[in-house]
PAZAPA-4460 file (N, C-alpha, C; in steps of 0.05 Angstrom, whole numbers, plus 32768, in hexadecimal, padded with zeros to 4 digits):
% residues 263
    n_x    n_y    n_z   ca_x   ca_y   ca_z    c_x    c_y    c_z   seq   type   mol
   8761   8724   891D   874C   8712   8912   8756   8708   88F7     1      X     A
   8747   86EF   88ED   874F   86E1   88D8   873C   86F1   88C0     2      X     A
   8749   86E4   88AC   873A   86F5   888D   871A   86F1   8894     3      X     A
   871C   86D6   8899   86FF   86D0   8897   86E3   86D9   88AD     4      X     A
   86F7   86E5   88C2   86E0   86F1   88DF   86E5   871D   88CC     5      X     A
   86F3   871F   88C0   86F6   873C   88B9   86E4   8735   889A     6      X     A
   86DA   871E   8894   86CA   871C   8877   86B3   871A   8887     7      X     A
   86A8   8708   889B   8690   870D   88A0   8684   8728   88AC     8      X     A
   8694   8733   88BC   868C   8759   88C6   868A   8763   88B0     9      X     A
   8695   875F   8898   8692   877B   8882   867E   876D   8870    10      X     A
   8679   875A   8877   865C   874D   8863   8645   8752   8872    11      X     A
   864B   8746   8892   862C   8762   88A4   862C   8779   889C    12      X     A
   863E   8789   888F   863C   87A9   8891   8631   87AE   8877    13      X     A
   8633   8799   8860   862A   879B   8848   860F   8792   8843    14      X     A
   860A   8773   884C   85F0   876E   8849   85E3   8781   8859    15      X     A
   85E1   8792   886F   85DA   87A8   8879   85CF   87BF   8865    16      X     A
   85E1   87BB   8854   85D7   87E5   8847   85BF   87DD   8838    17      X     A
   85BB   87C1   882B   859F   87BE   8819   859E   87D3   8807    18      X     A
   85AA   87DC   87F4   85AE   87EF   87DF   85A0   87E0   87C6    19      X     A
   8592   87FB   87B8   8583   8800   879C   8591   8800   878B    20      X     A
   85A8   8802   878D   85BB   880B   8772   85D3   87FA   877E    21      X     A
   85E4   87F0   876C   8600   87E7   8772   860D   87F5   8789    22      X     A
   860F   87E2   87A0   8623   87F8   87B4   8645   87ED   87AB    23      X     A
   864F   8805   87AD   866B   880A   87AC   867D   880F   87BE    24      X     A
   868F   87F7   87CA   869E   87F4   87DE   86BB   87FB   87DE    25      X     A
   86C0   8810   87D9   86E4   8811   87D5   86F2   880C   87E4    26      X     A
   870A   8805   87E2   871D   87F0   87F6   8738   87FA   87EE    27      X     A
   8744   8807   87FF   8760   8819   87F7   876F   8805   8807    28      X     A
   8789   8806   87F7   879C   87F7   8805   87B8   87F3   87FC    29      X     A
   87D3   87F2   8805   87E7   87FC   87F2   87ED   87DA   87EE    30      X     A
   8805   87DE   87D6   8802   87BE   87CA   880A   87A6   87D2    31      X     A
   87FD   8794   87D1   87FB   8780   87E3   87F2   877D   87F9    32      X     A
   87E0   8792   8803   87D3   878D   8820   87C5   8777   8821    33      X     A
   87AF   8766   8805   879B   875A   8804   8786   875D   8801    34      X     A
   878C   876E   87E9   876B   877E   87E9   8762   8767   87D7    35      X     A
   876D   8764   87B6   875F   8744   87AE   8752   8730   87BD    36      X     A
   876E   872A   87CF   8759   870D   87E2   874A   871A   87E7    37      X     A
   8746   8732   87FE   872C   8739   880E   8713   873A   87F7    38      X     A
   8718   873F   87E5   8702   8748   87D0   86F6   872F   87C8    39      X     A
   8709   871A   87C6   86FE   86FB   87B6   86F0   86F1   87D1    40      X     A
   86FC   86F1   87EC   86E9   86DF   8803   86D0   86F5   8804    41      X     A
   86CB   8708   87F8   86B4   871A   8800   869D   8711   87E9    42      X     A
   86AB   8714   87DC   86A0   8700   87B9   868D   86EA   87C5    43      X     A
   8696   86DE   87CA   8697   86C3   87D3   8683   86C2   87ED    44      X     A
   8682   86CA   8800   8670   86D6   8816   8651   86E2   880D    45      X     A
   8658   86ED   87FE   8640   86FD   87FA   862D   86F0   87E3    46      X     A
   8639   86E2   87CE   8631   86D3   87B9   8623   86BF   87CB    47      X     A
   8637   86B2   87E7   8623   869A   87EC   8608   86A4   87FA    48      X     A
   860A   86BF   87F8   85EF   86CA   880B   85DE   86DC   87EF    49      X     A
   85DC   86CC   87DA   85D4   86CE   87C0   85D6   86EE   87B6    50      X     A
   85E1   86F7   87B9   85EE   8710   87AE   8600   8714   8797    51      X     A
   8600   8729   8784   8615   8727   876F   8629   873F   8773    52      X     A
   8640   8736   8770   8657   874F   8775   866C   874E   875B    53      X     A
   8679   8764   8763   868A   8768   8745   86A6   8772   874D    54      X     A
   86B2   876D   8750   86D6   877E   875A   86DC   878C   8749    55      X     A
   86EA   87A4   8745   86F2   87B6   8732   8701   87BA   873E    56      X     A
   8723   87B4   8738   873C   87BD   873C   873F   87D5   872F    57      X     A
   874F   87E1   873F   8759   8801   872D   8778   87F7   8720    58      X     A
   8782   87E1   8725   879B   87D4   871B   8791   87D3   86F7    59      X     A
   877C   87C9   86F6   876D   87C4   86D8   8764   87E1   86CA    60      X     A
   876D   87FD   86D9   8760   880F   86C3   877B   8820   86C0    61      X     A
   8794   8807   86BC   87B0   881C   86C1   87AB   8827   86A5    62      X     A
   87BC   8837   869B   87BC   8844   8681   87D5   8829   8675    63      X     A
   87D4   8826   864C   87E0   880F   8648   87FD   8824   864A    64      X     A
   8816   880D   8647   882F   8813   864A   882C   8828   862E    65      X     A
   8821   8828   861D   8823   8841   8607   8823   8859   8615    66      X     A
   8807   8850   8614   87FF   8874   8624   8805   887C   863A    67      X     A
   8816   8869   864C   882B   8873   8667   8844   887C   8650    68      X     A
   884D   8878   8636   8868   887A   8632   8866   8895   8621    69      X     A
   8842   889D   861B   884A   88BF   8610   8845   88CA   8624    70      X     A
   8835   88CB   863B   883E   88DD   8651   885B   88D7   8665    71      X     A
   8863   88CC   8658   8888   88CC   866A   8897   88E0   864B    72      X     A
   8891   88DF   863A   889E   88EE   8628   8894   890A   8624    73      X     A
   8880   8918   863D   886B   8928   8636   8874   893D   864F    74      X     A
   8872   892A   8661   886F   8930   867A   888B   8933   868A    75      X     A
   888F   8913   868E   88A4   8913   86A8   88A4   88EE   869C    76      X     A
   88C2   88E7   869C   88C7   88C8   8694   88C3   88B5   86A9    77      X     A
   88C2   88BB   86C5   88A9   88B3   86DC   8893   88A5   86D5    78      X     A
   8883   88B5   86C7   8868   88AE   86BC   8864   889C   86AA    79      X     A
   8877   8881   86A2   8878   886F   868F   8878   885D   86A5    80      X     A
   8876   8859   86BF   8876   884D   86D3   8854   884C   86E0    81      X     A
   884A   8830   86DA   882A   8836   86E5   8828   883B   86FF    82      X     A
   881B   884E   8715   8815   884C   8733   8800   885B   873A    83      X     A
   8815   886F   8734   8806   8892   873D   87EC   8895   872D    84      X     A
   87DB   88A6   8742   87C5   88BC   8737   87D5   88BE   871D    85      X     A
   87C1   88BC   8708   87D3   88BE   86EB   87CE   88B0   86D3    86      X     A
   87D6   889D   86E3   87E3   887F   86D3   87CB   8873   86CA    87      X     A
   87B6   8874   86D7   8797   8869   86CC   877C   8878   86C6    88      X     A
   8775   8856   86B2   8762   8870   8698   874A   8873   86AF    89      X     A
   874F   8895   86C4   873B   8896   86D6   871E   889C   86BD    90      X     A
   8718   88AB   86A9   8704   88A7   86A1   86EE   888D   86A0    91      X     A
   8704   887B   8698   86F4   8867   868F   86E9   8859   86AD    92      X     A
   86F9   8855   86BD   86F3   884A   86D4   86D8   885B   86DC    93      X     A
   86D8   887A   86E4   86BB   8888   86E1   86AD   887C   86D6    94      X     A
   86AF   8879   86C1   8698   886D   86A1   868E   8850   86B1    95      X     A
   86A3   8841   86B7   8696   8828   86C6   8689   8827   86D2    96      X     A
   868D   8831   86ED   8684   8836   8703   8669   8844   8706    97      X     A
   8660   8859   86EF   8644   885C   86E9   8636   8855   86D4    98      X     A
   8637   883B   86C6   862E   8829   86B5   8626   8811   86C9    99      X     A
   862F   8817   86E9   862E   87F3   86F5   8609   87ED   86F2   100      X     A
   85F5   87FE   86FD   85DE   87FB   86F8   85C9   87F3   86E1   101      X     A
   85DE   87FA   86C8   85D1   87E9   86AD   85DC   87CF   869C   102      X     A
   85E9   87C6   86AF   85F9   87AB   86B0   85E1   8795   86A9   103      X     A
   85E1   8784   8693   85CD   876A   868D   85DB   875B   8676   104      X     A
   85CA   874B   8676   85D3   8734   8660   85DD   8740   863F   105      X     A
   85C5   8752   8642   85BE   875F   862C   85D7   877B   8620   106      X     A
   85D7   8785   8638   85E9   879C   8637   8608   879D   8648   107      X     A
   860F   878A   8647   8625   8783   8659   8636   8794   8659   108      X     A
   864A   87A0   8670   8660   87AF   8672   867B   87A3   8672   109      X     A
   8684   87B4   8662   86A8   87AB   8657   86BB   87BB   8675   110      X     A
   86CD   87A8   8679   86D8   87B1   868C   86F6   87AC   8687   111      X     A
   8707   87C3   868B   8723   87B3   8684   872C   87A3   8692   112      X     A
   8746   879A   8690   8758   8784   8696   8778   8797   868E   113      X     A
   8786   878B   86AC   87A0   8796   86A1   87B9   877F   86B5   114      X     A
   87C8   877A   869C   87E2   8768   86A2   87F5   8778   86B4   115      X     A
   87FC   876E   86D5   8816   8772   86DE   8830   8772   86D7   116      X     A
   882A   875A   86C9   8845   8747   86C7   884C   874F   86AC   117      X     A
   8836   875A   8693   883F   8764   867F   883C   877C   867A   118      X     A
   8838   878E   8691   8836   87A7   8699   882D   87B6   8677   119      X     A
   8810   87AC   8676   87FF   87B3   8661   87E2   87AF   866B   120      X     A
   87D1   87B3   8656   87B2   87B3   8653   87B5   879D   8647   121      X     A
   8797   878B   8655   8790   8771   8642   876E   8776   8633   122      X     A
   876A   8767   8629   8751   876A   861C   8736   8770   8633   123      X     A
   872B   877A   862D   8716   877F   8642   8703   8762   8643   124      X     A
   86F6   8768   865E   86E1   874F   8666   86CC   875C   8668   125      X     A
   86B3   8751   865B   8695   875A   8668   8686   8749   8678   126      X     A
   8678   875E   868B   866A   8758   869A   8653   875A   869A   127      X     A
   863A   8741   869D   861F   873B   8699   860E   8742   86AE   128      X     A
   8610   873E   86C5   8600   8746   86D9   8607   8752   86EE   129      X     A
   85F1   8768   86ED   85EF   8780   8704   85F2   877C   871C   130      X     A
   8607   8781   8720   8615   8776   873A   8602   8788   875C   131      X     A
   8602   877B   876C   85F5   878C   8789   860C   8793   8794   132      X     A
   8628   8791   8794   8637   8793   87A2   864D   879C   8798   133      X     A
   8660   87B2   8791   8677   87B8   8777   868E   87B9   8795   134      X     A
   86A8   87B6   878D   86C2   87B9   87A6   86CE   87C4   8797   135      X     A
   86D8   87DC   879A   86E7   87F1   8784   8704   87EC   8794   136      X     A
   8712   87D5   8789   872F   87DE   879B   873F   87DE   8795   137      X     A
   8758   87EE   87A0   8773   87FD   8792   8785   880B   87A6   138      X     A
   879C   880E   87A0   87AC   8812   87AE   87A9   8833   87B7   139      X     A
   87A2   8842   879D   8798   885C   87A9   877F   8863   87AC   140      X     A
   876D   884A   87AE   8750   885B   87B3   874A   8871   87C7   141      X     A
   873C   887C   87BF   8739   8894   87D3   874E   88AB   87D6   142      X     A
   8761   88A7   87CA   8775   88B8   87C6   8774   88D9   87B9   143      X     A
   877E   88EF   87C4   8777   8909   87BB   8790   8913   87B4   144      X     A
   878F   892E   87A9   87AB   893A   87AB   87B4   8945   87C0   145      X     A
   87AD   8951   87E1   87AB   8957   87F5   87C3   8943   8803   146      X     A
   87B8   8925   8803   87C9   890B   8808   87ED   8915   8814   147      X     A
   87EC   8923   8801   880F   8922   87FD   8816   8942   87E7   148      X     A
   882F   8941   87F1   883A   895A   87F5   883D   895F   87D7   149      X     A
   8846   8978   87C7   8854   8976   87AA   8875   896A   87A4   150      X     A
   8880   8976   87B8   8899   896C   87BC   88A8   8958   87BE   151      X     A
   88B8   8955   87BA   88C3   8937   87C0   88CA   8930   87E7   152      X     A
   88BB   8920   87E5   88BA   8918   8801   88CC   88FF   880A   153      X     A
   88D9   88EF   87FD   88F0   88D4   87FF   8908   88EA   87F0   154      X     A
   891C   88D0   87F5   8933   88CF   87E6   8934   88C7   87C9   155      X     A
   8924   88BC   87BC   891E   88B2   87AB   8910   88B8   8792   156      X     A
   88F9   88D4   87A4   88F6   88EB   8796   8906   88F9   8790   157      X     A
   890F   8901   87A3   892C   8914   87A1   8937   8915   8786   158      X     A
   8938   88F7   877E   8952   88EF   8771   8945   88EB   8753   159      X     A
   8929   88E4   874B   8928   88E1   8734   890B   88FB   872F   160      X     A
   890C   8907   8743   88F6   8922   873D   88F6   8934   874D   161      X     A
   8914   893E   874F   891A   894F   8752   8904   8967   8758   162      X     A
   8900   896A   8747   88F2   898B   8742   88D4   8982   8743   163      X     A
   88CC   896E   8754   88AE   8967   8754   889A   8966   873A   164      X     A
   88A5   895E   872B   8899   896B   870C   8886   8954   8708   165      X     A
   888B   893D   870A   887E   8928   8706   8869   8921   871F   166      X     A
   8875   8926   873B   885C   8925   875A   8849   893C   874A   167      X     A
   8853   895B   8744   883E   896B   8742   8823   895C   872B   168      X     A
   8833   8957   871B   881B   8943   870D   8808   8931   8715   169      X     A
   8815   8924   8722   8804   8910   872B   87EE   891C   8746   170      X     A
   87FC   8926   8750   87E8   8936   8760   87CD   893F   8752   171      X     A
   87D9   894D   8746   87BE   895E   872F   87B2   894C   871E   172      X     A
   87BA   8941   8715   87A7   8925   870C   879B   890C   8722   173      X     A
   879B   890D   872F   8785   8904   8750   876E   8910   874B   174      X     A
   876E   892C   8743   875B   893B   8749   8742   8927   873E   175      X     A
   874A   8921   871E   872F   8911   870D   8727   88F6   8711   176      X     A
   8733   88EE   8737   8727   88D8   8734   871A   88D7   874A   177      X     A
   870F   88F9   8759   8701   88FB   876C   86E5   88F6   8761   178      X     A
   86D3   88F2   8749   86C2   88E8   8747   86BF   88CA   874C   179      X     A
   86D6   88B9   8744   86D2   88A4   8747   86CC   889A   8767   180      X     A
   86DD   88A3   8779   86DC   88A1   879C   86BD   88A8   87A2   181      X     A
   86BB   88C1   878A   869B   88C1   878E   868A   88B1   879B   182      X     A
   8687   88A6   877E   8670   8888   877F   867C   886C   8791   183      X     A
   8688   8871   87A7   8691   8862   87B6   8678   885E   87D6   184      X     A
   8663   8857   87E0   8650   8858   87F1   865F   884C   880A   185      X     A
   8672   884A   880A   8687   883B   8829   86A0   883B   881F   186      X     A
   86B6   8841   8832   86D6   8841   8826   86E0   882C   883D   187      X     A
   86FA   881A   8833   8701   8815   884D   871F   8812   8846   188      X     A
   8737   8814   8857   874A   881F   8856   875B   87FF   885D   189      X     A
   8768   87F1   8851   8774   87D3   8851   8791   87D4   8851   190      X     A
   879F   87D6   886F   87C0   87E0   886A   87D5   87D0   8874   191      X     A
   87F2   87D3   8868   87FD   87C5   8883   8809   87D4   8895   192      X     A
   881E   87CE   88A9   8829   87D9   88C1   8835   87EA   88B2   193      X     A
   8850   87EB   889F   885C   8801   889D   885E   87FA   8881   194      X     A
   886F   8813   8872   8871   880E   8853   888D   87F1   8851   195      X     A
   8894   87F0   8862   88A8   87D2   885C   889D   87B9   8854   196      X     A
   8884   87C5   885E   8875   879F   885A   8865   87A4   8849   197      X     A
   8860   87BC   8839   8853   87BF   881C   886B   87B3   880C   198      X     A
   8878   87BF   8802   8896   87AC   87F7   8896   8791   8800   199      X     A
   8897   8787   8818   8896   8769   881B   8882   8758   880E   200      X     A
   8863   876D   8812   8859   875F   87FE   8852   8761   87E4   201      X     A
   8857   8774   87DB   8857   8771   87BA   8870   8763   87B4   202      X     A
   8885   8761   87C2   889B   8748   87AC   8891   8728   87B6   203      X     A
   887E   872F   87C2   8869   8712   87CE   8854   870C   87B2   204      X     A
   884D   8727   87AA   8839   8720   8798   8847   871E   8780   205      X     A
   885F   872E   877A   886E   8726   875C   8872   8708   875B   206      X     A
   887E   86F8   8772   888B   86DF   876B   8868   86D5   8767   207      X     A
   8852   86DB   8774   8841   86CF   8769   882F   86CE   874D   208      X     A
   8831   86EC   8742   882E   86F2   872D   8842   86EA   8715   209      X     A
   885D   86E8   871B   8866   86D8   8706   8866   86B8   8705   210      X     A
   885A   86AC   871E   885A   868B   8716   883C   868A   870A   211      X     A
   882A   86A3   870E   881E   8693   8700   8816   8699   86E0   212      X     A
   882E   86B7   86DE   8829   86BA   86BB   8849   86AD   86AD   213      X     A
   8858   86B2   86C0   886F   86A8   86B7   887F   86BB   86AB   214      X     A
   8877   86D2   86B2   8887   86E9   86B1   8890   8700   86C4   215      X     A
   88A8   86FE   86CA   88B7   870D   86E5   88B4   8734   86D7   216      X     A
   88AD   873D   86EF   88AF   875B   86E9   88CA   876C   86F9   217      X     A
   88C5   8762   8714   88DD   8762   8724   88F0   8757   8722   218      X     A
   890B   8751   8721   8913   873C   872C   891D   872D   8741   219      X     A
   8922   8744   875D   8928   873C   8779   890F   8755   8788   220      X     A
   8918   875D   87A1   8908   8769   87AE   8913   8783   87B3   221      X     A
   892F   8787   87B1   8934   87A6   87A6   8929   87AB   8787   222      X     A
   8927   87A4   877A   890E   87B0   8766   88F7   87B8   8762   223      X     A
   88EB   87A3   8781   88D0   87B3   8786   88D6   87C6   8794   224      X     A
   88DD   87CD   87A5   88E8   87E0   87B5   88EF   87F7   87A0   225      X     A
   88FC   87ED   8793   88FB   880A   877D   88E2   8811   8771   226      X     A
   88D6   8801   8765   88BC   8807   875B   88AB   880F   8770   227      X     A
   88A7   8807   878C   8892   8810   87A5   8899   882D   87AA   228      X     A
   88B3   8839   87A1   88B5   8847   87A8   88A8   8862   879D   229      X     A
   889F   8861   8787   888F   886E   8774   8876   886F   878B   230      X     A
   886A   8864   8793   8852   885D   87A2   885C   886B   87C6   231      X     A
   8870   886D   87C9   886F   886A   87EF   885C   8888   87EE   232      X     A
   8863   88A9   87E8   885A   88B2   87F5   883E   88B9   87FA   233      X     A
   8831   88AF   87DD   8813   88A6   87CE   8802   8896   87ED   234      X     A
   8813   887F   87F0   8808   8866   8800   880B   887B   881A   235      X     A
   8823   8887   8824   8822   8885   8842   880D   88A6   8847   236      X     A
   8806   88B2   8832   87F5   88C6   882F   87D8   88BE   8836   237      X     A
   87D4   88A1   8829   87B6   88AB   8826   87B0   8898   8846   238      X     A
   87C2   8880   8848   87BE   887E   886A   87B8   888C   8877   239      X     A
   87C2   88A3   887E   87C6   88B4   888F   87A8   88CE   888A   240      X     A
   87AB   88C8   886D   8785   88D8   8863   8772   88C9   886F   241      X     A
   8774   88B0   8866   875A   88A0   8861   8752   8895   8886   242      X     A
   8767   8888   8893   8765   8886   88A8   8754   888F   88B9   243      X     A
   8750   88AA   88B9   8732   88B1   88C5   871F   88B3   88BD   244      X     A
   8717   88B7   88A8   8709   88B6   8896   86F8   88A4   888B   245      X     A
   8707   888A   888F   86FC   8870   887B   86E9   8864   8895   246      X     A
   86D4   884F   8881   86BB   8846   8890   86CB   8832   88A5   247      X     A
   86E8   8822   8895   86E8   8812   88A2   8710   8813   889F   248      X     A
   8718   8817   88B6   873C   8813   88B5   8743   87F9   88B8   249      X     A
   8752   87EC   88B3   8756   87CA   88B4   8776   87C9   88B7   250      X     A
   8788   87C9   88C5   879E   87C1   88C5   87A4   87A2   88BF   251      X     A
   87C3   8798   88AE   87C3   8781   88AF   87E3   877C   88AB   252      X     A
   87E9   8766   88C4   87FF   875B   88C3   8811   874A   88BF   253      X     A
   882C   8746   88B3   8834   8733   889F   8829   8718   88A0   254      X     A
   881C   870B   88BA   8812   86F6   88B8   87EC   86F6   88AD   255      X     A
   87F0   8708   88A6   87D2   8712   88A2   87B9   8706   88B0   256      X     A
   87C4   8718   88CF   87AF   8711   88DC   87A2   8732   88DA   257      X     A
   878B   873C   88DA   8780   8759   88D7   876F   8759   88F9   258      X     A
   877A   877A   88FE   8766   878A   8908   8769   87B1   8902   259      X     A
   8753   87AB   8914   873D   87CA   890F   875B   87E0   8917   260      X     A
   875F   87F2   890C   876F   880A   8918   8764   8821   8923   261      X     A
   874C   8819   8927   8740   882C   8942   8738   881E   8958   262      X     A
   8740   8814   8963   8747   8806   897D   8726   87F4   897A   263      X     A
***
């Protein structure tokens, strides 16, 4: 199916719940599956069916390149690299996430902002109205320490963490963002076929992210590949979690046509 027949099923399933309080939709997906677009045509869907919604990327609550560069001096020099369980300020995202109900003109919520391309924090944005509808989405939503092993599971671990020093971390810091999955009232799981076409598409989204800030992070597609690699056993973990689990599995392929992965 096209974006737009998999936007109107998950807007029946939303205008459906009729919720008192902000419902919270999390949307796991490794990078580049399309969780933004899916989030903006849902925006857009549901607004024309006079509804207010709010997207909260977990890309926006990375920790800034500072405070990734004293836990690489602390920890493991891994950890100066944003991805992992870790890397983001999970408190504050909590803090968001149960402030969405006193959202107004009056008392607006600050929400961060964070640069790809300048692999930093930008100034925060507030938000005025109490949204009916929040889409919590991120590459590890829903993610636990269970997911994936302590060990180094690639070649790649092997080679720059050896002694699991930096996975055991990150593992154990997952733990504090099981409140956040919390306040999640529906999960849905947004993937592609294999981890090759995660790499295909994030050096899809760099060339798009630097035309439009004008700053390259990568510079070919073995670079993302190096950097995805930080991410494979995170991503091919929580598939394999979330998959049964989630309200809703969505496969999607390089032509991004989507279907259901339960037949």
């Amino acid at each position: 199916m096209r974006l737009d027949t998999l936007v109107h099923e998950l807007s029946i399933f939303l205008l459906g719940q009729n919720p008192t309080k902000p419902f919270v939709f999390g949307i796991s997906g490794g990078q580049g599956a399309g969780k933004s677009t899916l989030c903006q045509a849902l925006e857009k869907k549901l607004v024309g069916q006079g509804k207010t919604t709010l997207t909260l990327s977990l890309d926006d609550f990375y920790l800034s390149k500072a405070a990734r560069q004293k836990l690489a001096e602390k920890i493991h020099p891994l950890c100066a690299t944003r991805g992992v369980p870790g890397t983001h300020n999970v408190e504050r995202l909590t803090e968001v996430l149960g402030k969405l109900e006193g959202i107004s003109k009056s008392t607006p919520l600050a929400v961060p902002r964070f640069s790809k391309s300048h692999d930093d924090s930008l100034k925060d944005v507030l938000v005025s109205a109490r949204p009916d509808f929040v889409f919590l989405e991120g590459w590890c939503v829903g993610g636990h320490e269970k997911c994936i092993e302590s060990e180094a599971q690639n070649d790649w671990e092997a080679l720059h963490d050896g002694d699991a020093i930096w996975k055991s971390w990150s593992r154990n810091a997952a733990r504090a963002y099981q409140p956040a999955w919390d306040k999640c009232d529906a999960m849905m799981l947004l993937r592609q076929e294999t981890f090759e076409a995660v790499i295909d598409s994030r050096w899809l989204q760099e060339q798009s992210n630097a035309a439009e800030s004008g700053v390259w992070q990568f510079a070919d597609r073995a670079a993302v590949a190096e950097f995805c690699a930080h991410y494979q056993s995170w991503t091919v973990g929580i598939w394999k979690d979330l998959t049964p689990r989630a309200d809703f599995v969505i496969g999607r392929t390089p032509s991004y046509d989507y279907y259901s992965m339960r037949g």
